[in-house]
N, C-alpha and C positions, 0 to 999 in steps of 0.2 A: 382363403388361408392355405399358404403352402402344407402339403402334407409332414413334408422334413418338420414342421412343428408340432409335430407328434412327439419329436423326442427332443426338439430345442426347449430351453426355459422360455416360459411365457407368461404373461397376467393374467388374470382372469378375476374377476369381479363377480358377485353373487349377493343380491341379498339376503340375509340371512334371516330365517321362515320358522323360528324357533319361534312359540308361542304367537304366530299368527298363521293363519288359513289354513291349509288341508300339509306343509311340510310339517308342520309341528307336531299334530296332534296324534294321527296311526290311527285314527278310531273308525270303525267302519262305513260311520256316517261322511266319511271323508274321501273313502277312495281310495285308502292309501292304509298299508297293514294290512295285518288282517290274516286268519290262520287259511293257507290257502292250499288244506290236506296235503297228503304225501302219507307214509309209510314209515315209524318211530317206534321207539328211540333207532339210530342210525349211527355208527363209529364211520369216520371219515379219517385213511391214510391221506398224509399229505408231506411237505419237505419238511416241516419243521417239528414231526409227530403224528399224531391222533388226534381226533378230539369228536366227543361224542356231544350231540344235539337229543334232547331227550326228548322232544318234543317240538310239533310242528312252531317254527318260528312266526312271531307276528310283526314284527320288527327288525328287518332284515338292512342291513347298511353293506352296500356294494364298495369294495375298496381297491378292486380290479378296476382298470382304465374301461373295458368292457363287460365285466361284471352283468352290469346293472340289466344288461341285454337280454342273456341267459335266462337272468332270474326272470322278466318280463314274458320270455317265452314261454314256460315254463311257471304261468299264471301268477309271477311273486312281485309286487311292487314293489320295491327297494325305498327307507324310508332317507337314506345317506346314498348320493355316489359321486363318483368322479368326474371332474369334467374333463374329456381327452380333448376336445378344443377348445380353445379360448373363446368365451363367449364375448359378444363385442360389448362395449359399455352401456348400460344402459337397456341391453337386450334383451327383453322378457316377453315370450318364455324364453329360455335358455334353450341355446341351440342344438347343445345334446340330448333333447329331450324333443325334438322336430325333426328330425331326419325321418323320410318316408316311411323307414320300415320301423319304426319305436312309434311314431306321433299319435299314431290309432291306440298301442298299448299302454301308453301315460296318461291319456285321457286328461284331462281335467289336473290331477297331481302335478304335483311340485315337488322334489323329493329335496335336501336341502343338500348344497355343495358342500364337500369334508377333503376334498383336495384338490388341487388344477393341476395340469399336466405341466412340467418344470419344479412343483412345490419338491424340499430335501425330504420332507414327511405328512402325514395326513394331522389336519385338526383333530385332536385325542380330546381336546376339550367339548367340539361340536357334536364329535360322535358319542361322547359321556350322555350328552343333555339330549339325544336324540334316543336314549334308553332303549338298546338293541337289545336283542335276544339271540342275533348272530352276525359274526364278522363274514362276508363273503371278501377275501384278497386272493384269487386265484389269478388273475393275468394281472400280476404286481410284481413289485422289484422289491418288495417289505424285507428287512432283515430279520435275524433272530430275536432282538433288542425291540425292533418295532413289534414284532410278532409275539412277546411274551409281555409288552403293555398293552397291547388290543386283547390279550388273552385274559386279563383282570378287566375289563369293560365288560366281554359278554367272548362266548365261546368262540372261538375263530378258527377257519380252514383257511389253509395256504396253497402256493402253487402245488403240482402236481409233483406224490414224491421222487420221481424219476427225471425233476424237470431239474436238474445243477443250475443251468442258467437261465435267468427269469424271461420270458417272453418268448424262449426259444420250445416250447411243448406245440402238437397239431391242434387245433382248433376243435379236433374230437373228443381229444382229450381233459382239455379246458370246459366244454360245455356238460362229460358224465362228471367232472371232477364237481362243477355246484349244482346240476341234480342231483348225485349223490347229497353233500350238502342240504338241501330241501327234502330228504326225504322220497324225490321222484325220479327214482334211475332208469324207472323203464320209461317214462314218459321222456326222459330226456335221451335213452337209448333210441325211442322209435323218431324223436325228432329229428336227430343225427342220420338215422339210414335214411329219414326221408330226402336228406341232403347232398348224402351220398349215391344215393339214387338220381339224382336229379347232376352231377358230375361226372357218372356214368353216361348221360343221357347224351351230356354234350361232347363225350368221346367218339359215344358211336355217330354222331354228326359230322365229326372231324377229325377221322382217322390220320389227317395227314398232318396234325398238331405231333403223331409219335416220334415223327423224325425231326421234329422243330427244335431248336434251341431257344428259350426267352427269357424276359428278366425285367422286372418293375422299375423305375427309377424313379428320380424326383431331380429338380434342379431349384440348389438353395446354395444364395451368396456366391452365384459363378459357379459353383463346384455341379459334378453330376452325382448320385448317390445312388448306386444301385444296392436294391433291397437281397439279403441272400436266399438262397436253397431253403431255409428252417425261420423264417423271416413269414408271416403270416399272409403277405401278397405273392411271397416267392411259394408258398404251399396253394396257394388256389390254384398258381402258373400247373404246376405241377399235377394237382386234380383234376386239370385240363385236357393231359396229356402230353404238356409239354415238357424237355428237357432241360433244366437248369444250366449254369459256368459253374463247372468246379474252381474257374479261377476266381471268381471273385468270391466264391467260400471260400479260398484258400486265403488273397489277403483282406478277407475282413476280419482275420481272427478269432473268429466266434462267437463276432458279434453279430447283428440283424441287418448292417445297413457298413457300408463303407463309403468314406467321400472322395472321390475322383476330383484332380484337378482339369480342366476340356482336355489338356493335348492328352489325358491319359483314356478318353474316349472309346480308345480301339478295346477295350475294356467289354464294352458292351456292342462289340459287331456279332451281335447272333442275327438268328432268324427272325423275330417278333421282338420288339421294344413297345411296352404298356410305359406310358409318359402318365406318374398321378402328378397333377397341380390344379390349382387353378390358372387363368385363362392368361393371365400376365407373365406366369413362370411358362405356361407351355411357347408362350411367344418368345420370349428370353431364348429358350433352348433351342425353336426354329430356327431364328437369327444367328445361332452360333453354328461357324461355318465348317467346323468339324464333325460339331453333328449332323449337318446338313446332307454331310459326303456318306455319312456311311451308307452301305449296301441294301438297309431293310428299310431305313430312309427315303434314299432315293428310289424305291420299288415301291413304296407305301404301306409299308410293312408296319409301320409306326405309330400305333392307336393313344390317342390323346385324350387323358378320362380324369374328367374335374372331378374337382376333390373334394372343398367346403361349400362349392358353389353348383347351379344348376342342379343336374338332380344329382348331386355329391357320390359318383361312384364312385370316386377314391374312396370317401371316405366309409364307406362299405365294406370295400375289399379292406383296406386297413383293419376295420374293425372284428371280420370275419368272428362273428354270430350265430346265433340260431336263429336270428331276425335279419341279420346284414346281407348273408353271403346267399340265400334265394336271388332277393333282390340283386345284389353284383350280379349274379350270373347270369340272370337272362339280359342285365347293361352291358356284360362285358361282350356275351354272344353278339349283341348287338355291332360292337364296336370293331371285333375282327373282320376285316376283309379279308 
């Protein structure tokens, strides 16, 4: 799966686990639920207000594209989340639920699908009957409207309240925002420095990442798509050591990602080009002869990091976790020459 379908509309099929096997139920004998301590009652600032949790949640529904990560870290099995990729037909278990760094912590659960990545809004009916005790939408694009009907279901925290536009907050800050949430801020404080620690580790390896220029991209429909600056792959770039394009923060607008048509290429002549796809898009973009020319190209400067497939480091960095971005960064140290 291309990664650019992270933000395209996409299908995604799920069966739905309401009153059969361990999505349904929450009950401990299932694996799934479950009060999993923290520190209560807790008020959580967020964009859309307050909202106090009075008690450890047993029923926790993830409405963040990543959400469900967090909470997993951070001992909470989410009983609702999102699927950020399209699971193929027929696929079970669902694939966002098998990626290396989750598969150990889902164990056995099945949490039940309440929206696919493309849907205009989440299932309100699926999440009713999935009787939550807390909304987690912290890396969401939910509006006010959605945010004050999930607020009559069961308590709910939103993005971060600093964050104006959705998906553009650090990854640090995503991950204290649903510890707070849960009740467990220092445990998800110390999880964080241990991450930050471990991004330090790979500066002092590659001091010479400070004078670099890099930038993520993806090639979807002929077009090239570099990720920006505040863009959650453009942030690991940058934990790295490396130096972003203020020009492509300048015409992406403010958004996370801008689409280049080839000849507009020179776009992305820096020092280091991270290619995420899988293995059909990265040959697409070999073959194109513009890409071919440039400078960190032709040097071999240009690390190629599948995405849905093999061991899915795109979609790691993508995801940038308390569970993901471990894993990315000892693949990505890997992948730098």
């Amino acid at each position: 799966m291309n990664v650019w379908k992270w933000v395209a509309v996409v299908l995604s099929t799920m069966t739905v686990l309401a009153g059969c096997g361990a999505g349904a139920s929450g009950d401990r004998s299932d694996g799934q639920g479950g009060d999993a301590g923290g520190v209560f009652p807790v008020t959580v600032e967020h964009f859309f207000g307050s909202t106090e949790v009075p008690r450890a949640p047993r029923r926790v529904v993830a409405l963040g594209y990543t959400d469900d990560q967090a909470l997993l870290a951070l001992g909470v099995r989410p009983v609702g989340m999102v699927d950020q990729y399209a699971n193929p037909p027929g696929r079970d278990p669902d694939i966002n639920t098998q990626w290396p760094w989750v598969k150990a912590a889902w164990g056995d659960v099945r949490p039940e699908v309440v929206m696919a990545n493309g849907d205009s809004q989440p299932n309100y009916e699926k999440i009713a009957v999935l009787r939550p005790d807390l909304i987690v939408a912290v890396y969401s694009d939910i509006d006010r409207a959605a945010y004050e009907r999930l607020s009559k279901i069961a308590p709910t925290v939103g993005r971060t309240k600093a964050e104006a536009e959705p998906f553009s907050a650090r990854w640090q800050d995503n991950a204290l925002q649903i510890s707070r949430a849960v009740g467990k801020a220092e445990d998800g404080g110390k999880l964080v420095a241990g991450i930050e620690q471990k991004f330090a580790a790979v500066r002092a390896a590659h001091p010479e990442f400070a004078g670099q220029t890099a930038v993520a991209v993806s090639w979807y429909s002929d077009s090239i798509a570099p990720f920006t600056s505040t863009d959650v792959r453009g942030r690991i770039l940058a934990n790295m050591g490396f130096r972003a394009s203020p020009e492509i923060d300048g015409i992406a607008g403010g958004k996370f990602y801008v689409r280049l048509s080839p000849e507009r290429v020179d776009m992305i002549n820096l020092d280091r080009i991270f290619v995420i796809g899988d293995e059909a898009d990265h040959q697409a973009l070999r073959n194109n002869p513009l890409f071919a020319s440039l400078p960190a190209v032709r040097a071999g400067k240009a690390s190629y990091v599948l995405d849905s497939e093999g061991p899915a480091v795109g979609a790691a960095m993508s995801q940038s976790t308390l569970l993901s971005l471990p894993y990315a960064l000892d693949q990505i140290a890997k992948a730098v020459r």
